[in-house]
N, C-alpha and C positions, 0 to 999 in steps of 0.2 A: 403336288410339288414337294420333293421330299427339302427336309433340311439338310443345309451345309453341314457336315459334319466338322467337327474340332479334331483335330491332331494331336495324341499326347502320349506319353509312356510313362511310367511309371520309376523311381528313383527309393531301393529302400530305405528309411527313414530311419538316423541313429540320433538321439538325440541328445545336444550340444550344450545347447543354452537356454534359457527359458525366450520364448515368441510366445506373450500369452495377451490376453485384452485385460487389463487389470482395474480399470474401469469403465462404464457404460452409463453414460449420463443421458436420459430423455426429458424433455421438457416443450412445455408448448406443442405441443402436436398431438393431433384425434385429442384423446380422452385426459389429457395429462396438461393439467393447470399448473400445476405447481411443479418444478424439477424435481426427478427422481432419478437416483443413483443404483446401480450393480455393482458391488466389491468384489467379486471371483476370486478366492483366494486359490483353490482345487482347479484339478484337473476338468471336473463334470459339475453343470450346473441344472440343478432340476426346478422349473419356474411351472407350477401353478396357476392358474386363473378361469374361473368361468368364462364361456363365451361374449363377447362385447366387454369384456375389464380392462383388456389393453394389451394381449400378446403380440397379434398378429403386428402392432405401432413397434417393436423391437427388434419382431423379424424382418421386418420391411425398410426398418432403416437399416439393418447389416445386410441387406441386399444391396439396399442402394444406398449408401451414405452421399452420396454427393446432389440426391435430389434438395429441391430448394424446399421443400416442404419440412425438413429437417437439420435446418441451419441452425436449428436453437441444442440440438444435439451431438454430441459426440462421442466417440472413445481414446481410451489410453492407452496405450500398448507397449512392450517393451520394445517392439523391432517389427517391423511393416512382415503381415504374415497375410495367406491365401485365406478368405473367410467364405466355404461354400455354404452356403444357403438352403434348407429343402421346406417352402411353405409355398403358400397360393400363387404367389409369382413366379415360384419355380415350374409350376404346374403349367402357367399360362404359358411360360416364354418358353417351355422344353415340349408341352405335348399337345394343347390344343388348338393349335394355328395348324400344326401339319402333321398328316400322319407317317411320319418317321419319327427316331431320335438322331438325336447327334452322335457320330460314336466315340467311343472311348477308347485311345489306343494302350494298350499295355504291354511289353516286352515280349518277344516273342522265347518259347523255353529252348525252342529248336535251337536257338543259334547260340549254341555255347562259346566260342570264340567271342563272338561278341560283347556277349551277356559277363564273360570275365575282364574284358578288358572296360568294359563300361564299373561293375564292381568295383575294379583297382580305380578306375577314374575319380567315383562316385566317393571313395576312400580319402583320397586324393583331398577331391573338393569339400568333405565335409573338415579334414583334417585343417583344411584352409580355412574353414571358419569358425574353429577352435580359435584360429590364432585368431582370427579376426574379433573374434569376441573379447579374446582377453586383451588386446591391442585396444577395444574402444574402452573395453572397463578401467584399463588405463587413463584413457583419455577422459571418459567422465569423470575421474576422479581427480585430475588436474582441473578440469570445469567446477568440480565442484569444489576446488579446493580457493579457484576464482573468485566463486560463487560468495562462498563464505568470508574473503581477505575483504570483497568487496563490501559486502554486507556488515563488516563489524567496523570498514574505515567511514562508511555512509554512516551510520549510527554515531559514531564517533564524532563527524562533522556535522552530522543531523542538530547537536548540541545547540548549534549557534542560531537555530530558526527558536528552538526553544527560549533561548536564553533574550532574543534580542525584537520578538515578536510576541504580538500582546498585548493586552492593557494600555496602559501609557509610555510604553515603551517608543521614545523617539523613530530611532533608527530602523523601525520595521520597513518606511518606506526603502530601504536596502534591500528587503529580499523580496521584491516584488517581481512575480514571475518565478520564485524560487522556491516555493510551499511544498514541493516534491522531493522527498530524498534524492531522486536520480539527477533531479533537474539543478537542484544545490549542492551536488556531486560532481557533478560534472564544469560548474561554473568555476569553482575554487581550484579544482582542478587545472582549468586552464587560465588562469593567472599565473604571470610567470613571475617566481619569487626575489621579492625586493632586495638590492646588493645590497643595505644595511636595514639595521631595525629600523624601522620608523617610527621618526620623533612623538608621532602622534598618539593618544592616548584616548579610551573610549570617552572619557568624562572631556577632552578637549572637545572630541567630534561631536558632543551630546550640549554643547555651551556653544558650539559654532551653530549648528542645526538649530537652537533655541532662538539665536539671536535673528535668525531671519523667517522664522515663522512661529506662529501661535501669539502669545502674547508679548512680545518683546521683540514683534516684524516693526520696529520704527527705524526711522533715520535720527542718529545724534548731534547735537549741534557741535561747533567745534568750541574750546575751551580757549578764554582770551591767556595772553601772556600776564605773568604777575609782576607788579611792579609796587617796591617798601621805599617810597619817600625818605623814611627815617635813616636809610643807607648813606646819605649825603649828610646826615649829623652825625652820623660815625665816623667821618674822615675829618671833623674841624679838629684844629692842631690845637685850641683854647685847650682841650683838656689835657695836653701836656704840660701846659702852661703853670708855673709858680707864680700865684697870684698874691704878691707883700704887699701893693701900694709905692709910695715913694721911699728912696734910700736915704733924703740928704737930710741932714739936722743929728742933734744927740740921741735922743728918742729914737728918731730912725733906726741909728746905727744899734743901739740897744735894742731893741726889738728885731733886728733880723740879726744882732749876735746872738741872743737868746733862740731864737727861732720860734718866736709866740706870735707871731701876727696875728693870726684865726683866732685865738686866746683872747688877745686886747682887742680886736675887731666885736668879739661879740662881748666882752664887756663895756667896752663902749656903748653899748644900747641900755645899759641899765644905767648911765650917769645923768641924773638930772640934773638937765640945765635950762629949764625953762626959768628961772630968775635969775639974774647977773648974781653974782655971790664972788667972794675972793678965794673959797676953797668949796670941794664939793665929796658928799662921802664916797668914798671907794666902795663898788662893790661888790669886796670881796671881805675886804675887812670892817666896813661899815665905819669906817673912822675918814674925818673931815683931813684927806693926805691929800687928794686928786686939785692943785691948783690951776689958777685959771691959765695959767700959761704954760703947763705939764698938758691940760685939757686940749687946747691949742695947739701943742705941739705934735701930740697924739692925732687930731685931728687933720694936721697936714698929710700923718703920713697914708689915711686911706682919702686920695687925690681922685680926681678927676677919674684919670687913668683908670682908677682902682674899679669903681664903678662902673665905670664902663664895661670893663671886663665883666663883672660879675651880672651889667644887663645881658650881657652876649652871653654869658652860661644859663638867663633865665629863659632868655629866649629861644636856647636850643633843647630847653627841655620842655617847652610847650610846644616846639615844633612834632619832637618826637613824640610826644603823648599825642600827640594829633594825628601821627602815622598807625599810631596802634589799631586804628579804625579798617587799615590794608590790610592786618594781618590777620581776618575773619576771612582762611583760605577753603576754596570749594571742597564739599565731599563730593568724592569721589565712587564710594562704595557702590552706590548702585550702578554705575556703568558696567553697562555689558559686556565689553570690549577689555575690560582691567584684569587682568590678573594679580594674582596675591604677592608677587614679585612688586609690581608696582605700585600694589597700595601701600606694600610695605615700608617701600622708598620714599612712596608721598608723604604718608606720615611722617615718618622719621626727619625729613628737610621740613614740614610744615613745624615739625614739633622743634627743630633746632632752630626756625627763627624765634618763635615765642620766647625760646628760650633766650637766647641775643637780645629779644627787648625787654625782656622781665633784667637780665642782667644789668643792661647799660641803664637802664632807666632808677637802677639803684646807685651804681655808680654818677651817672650826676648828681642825684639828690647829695650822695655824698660831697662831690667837686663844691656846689654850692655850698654847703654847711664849711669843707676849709678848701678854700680856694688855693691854700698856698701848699694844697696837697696834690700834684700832678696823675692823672690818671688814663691805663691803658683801656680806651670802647674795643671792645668784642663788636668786629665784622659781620654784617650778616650779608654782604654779596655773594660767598660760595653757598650757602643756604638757597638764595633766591635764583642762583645759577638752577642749582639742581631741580629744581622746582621747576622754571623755565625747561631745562632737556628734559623731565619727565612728560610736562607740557608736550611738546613737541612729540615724544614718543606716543601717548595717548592720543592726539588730533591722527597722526600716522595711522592708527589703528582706528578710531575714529574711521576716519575717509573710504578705509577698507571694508569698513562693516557697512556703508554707503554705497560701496560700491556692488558687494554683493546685495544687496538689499534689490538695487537696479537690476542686476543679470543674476537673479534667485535659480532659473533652473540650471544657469554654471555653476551657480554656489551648490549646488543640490546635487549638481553631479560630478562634481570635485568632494565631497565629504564622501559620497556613496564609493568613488576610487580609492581615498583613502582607507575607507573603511574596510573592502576586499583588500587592499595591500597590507593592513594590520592583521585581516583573519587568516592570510595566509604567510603570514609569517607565524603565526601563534600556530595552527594546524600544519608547519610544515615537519616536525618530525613524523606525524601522521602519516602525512602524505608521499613523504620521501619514503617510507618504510613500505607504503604499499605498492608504490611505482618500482622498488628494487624487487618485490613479489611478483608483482604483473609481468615485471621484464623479462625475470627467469621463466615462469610461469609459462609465456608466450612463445618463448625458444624451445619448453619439455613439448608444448603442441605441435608447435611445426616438426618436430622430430617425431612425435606418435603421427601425425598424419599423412608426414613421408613413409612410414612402414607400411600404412592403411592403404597410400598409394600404390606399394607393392604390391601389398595383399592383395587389391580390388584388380590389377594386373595378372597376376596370377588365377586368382577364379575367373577370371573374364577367359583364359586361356583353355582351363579345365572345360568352362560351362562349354567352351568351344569345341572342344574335343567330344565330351558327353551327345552334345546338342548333334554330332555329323556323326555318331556313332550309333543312336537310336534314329536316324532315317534309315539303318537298313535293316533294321530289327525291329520296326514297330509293325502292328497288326491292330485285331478289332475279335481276332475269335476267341481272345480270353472273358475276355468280355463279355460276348456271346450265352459263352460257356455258364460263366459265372451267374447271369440273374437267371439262367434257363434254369441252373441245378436250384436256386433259390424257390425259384416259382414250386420246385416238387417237391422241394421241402416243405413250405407252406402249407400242399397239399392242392396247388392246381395247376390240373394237367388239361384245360381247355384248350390253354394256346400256349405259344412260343415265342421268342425271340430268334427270328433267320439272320442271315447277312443278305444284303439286299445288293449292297456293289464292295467295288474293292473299299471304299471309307464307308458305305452304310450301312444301318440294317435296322427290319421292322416287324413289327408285330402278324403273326401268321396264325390263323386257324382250322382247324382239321376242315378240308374241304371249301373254307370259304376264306380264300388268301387277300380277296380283294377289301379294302377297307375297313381290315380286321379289330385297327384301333379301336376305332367309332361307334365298333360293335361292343362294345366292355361294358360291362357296369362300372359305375363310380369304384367300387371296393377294388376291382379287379386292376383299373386306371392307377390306385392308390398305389397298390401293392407293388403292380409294377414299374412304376412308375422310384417310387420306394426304392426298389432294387438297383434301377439306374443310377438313382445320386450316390448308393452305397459305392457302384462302381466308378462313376464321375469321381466320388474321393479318394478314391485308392489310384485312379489312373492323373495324368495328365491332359490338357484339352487341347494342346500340341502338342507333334512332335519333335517340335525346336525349344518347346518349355522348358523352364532349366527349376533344377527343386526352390520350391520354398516352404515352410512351415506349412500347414495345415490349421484351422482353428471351424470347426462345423456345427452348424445352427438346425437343429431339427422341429421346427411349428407345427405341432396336431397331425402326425403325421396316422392316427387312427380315427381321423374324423369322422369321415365315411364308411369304415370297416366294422362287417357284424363280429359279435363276440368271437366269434373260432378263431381270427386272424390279431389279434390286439393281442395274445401272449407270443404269438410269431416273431411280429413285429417287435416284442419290447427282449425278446431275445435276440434279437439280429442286432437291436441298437446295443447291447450290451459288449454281444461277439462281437462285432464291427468296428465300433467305437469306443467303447469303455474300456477293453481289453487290449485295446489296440497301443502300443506305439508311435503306430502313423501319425497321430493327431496330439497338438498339443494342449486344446483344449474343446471343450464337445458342451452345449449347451443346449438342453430340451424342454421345450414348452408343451404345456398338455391342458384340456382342458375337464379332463377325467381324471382323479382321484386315485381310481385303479390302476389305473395305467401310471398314475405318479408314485404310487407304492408301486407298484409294479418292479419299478427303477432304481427304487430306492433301497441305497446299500443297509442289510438288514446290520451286518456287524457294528456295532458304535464304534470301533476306536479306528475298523476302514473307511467308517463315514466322513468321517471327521476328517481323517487325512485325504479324503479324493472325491467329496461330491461339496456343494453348497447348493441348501434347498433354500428358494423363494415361494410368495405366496404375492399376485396379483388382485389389490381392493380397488375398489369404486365405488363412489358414494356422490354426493352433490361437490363435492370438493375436488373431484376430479378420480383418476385412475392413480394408483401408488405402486412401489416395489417395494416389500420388507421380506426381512429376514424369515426363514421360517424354522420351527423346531421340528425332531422326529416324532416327537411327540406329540404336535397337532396336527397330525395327517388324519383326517378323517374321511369315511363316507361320502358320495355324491347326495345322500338323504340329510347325513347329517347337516352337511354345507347350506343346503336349501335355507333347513332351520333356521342355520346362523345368520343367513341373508337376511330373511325375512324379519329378525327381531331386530333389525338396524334400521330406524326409519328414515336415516338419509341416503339410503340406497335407492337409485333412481329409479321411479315407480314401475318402470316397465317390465327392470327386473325382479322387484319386489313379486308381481303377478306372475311372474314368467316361474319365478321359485315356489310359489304358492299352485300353481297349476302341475309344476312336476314332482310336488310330495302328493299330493291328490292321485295323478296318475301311477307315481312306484306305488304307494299304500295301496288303494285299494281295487287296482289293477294288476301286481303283481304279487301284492301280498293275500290283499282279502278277495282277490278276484269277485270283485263287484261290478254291476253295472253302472257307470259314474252319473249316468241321467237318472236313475233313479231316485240317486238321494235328494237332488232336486225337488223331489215330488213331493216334499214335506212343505207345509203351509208356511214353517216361519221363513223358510230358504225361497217361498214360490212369492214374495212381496214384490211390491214395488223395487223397493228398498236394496235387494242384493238382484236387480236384475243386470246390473254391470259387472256387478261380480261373477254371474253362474258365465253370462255372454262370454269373458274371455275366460275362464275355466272350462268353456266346453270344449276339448280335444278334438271331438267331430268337426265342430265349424271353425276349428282355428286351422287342421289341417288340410281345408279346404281354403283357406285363403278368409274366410268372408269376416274374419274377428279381428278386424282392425282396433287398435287401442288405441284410444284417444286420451293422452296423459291427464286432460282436461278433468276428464270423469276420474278420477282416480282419489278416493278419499281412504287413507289407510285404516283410518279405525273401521270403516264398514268393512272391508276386503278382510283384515282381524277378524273380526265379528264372525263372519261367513264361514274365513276358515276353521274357527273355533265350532260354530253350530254344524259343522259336518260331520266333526270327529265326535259330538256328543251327541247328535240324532244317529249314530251307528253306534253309538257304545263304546266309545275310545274315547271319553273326555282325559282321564287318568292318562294318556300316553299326549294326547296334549299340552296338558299342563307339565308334564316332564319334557317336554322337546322346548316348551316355548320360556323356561328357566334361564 
């Protein structure tokens, strides 16, 4: 059953923009524990690795990237480009299921009519994605110009997760849910900005939040009304009062023309009259003047009346000293609920009445000492007033902190609204600056991808033209033509490449056409095999294909091939690909040395600008991709060496290295029999009978040397290989290789 063949022609390739794979990231898959990265800076990348290190896992994912086995991997690229493939899979799914290939169409040269108007088309549409490139580099630069507004407003807002989350920081409960720059970006964002500042202030919201949780979640009692007793002694009208005594007599009238009451009042207490006498000393002058009926007369004038008054002044200042006991008024200070506005007030009225009793309580002592001295008490009802309305304002607030106390998570979610409504008034110059960014920002896009939308109109038009312009000019005998001249350049001329129908064609040999593929050797399968992908990339695999970039993957493509044909090959890869413009970028795996010098740009300063050499390790830690210098390109002999003195390289290749310095040395060098050297007593032990087993090439390439990693002790496999090289007389080239 022959295969379906692919339709495709060919589009020459000018090139525009870079379409290149700029990264290659593997990870978790076959041999690779740890992720490993490809940087391709160059056009050509030449990757190194002994057999089993880890190629064919890199060719296999750029064959197939979307298999599930390789979901931990990927690449970067700058623009979706065609990535053909030439490794085991290509082998499988192009040649060994069926004996045909699929053909390749390529432009026919006959139809010159065509072939220029296809040209002018091809002109046309590459010119079109000039624009198109410079029209998106436009456009990412406005992305990126997003990119960046965004990035330094999030930073900028990021501030407040910093500042207000943490430690003992109350208020974190606010950004719960918001520990993401994007996600605390995006929140503040959609708060819509408060018509005035708000009143509120962090150290408010941080005394509100205090008060209903952690240490100070209690309920407060409410504060009784205050009430001063001594407020009713301050209105009695006695201390207006001129307190003389009586008016009527001589005495009298002399004592209140003079104006001495108070005077003769308290002299009177020093006149002794405890014996009736006829006169008594005065005194003031100590002389016997004060007679008994002077005595008497004086005596009427502080009356009944007199006394009486002066108990009513006594009495009202025991009353007041006895109110003094009210004016021990509550602190306030620790109340949660107060602010410094209010304590200030409190104080200030607690401290004006003290003041009021300290005053009036000096003024009666005064009243009583001269009564006939009238005196104005100092009020203290607006004192007790204000005391009482601060009262009242505190119970208010009181009651509130009660109330939230009760319905905590509405308290909880009233501070945290407040709290976005103050960060986004403080962040709105911020944010107004980058919302006038965004805005313009969003209108320069929709205008670059209104062009894009032309543009994509336009090629879509072109590709239309191209695409109905190569169905009447496409063919298969350039094709043909092309691997047939290959094959005699090589140097084989067994068989051919026929056309087999109008889309197919197959492999043919002198005389025996039937099943001609099947008949090849491996090398021959290679080569030709080889030759097809060369033409697969230069053609199309339709004839309705419309161009895209090129980017080609070439894996061990001399695996099978005897020495004659491995400088063929590394010369076709060069003309083909390296030389080529067609392809944007060309990446070759090898697992020979020669063939990777081979490839390898000899000039340092063309190196540098168009190839990137890698070098493929594996050890117990898995398979790696590093960099490589020109400078350490060595030998398949010397590589061995280096294997082997790395004891975490896994054992199987440890032996596998150690078996093939044994067979180049002294098989290709000392042309020895390698069973012989065996035949020496200390190599014939017990002891290295694991070791000669898998070193013997006879029984390994007969199947029967199975390695069992189990057996595998390196100091002995050492050992062995060290007493080979010194029961032949090469210790000295030992000891120099294993440095």
């Amino acid at each position: 059953m022959w295969l379906e063949c692919c339709i495709s022609i060919i589009i020459s390739t000018r090139k525009i923009g870079k379409f290149m794979i700029n990264e290659i990231h593997i990870d978790r898959v076959t041999s690779y524990k740890t992720p490993s990265k490809i940087l391709p800076t160059n056009k050509i990348s030449l990757i190194y690795g002994l057999n089993g290190a880890g190629k064919s896992t890199i060719s296999n994912f750029l064959y197939d990237r979307l298999s599930v086995q390789y979901a931990n991997c990927k690449i970067v690229e700058d623009s979706g480009s065609e990535i053909l493939v030439y490794n085991q899979r290509f082998l499988t799914d192009y040649f060994h299921e069926e004996d045909s290939l699929k053909g390749i169409f390529t432009l026919s040269k006959e139809n010159k009519l065509a072939l220029e108007k296809i040209d002018r088309a091809t002109k046309n549409f590459e010119s079109l994605e000039g624009i198109k490139d410079k029209i998106s580099d436009r456009l990412k630069n406005i992305q990126l110009q997003q990119d960046e507004e965004k990035t330094k407003t999030t930073e900028n807002v990021w501030k407040i997760k910093t500042q207000y989350s943490g430690g003992d920081r109350v208020l974190e409960y606010c950004l719960e849910g918001l520990k993401r720059t994007e996600n605390l970006f995006n929140h503040i964002k959609s708060i819509q900005l408060p018509s005035s500042k708000p009143i509120d202030t962090i150290e408010v919201l941080k005394k509100e939040l205090s008060a209903v949780q952690g240490d100070n979640a209690f309920k407060i009692d409410a504060i009784s009304k205050f009430e001063f007793s001594g407020a009713k002694v301050e209105q009695n009208i006695i201390f207006q009062k001129i307190i003389v005594g009586s008016q009527e007599g001589t005495v009298a009238e002399f004592i209140n023309r003079v104006g001495n009451s108070d005077w003769v009042k308290t002299g009177l207490g020093y006149v002794t009259h405890e014996v009736e006498k006829d006169c008594y000393p005065c005194p003031f002058c100590q002389e016997d003047t004060i007679t008994k009926n002077l005595l008497a007369s004086i005596r009427e004038v502080f009356n009944d009346s007199y006394e009486t008054d002066l108990a009513l002044l006594g009495d009202l200042k025991t009353q007041y000293n006895l109110a003094s006991s009210e004016i021990n008024i509550q602190e306030i200070d620790s109340l949660i609920v107060v602010d410094s506005d209010i304590l200030q007030r409190w104080k200030a009225a607690a401290e004006e009445i003290k003041s009021v009793y300290r005053e009036n309580t000096l003024l009666i002592e005064n009243k009583l000492k001269s009564p006939s001295s009238p005196i104005t008490i100092r009020q203290s009802i607006d004192a007790v007033v204000t005391i009482n309305i601060l009262i009242d304002e505190i119970n208010a607030l009181v009651e509130k902190h009660n109330e939230k106390l009760d319905n905590k998570k509405g308290t909880l979610d009233g501070i945290k609204k407040r709290f976005w409504n103050l960060m986004r008034w403080d962040y709105d110059q911020t944010l107004s600056a980058y919302t006038k960014t965004e805005e313009r920002l969003i209108k320069e896009i929709a205008t670059v991808n209104s062009e894009l939308t032309i543009n994509d109109l336009k090629l879509s038009e072109v590709r239309s033209e191209i695409s109905f312009l190569r169905k009447e000019t496409v063919n298969i005998e350039e094709a043909i033509e092309n691997i047939n001249s290959g094959l005699s350049e090589i140097g084989i001329v067994g068989f051919s490449i026929i056309k087999h129908s109008e889309n197919l064609y197959r492999v043919a040999r002198s005389g025996a056409e039937a099943d001609a593929f099947h008949s090849l050797s491996e090398g021959e399968k290679t080569v030709i095999s080889f030759l097809y992908f060369i033409e697969l990339c230069k053609g199309q695999r339709t004839a309705s294909a419309t161009h895209r970039k090129k980017i080609v993957v070439i894996d061990d493509p001399i695996s099978s091939l005897s020495h004659i044909y491995v400088f063929n090959i590394g010369q076709l890869i060069k003309k083909s690909f390296f030389s080529s413009t067609e392809y944007e970028q060309v990446f070759v795996l090898s697992h020979s040395l020669y063939f990777f010098y081979e490839l390898t740009e000899t000039n340092k300063d063309k190196r540098h600008q168009t190839q990137n050499l890698y070098r493929i390790t594996k050890n117990s830690n898995g398979s790696s991709v590093v960099s490589m210098k020109y400078e350490e390109i060595q030998n398949d002999y010397q590589s061995y060496w280096a294997i082997i003195k790395d004891q975490s390289t896994p054992p199987a290749l440890i032996a596998n290295c150690m078996r093939n310095i044994i067979e180049y040395f002294f098989n290709f060098v000392q042309k020895k029999d390698f069973n012989n050297v065996f035949q020496t007593p200390e190599l014939a032990t017990d002891k290295f009978k694991t070791f000669y087993r898998y070193m013997n090439r006879e029984s390994h390439s007969l199947g029967q040397n199975i390695f069992d990693i189990k057996e595998f002790d390196y100091e002995i496999f050492r050992d062995g290989l060290r007493l080979i090289f010194n029961e032949c007389g090469y210790s000295e080239h030992y000891v120099a290789m294993m440095k």
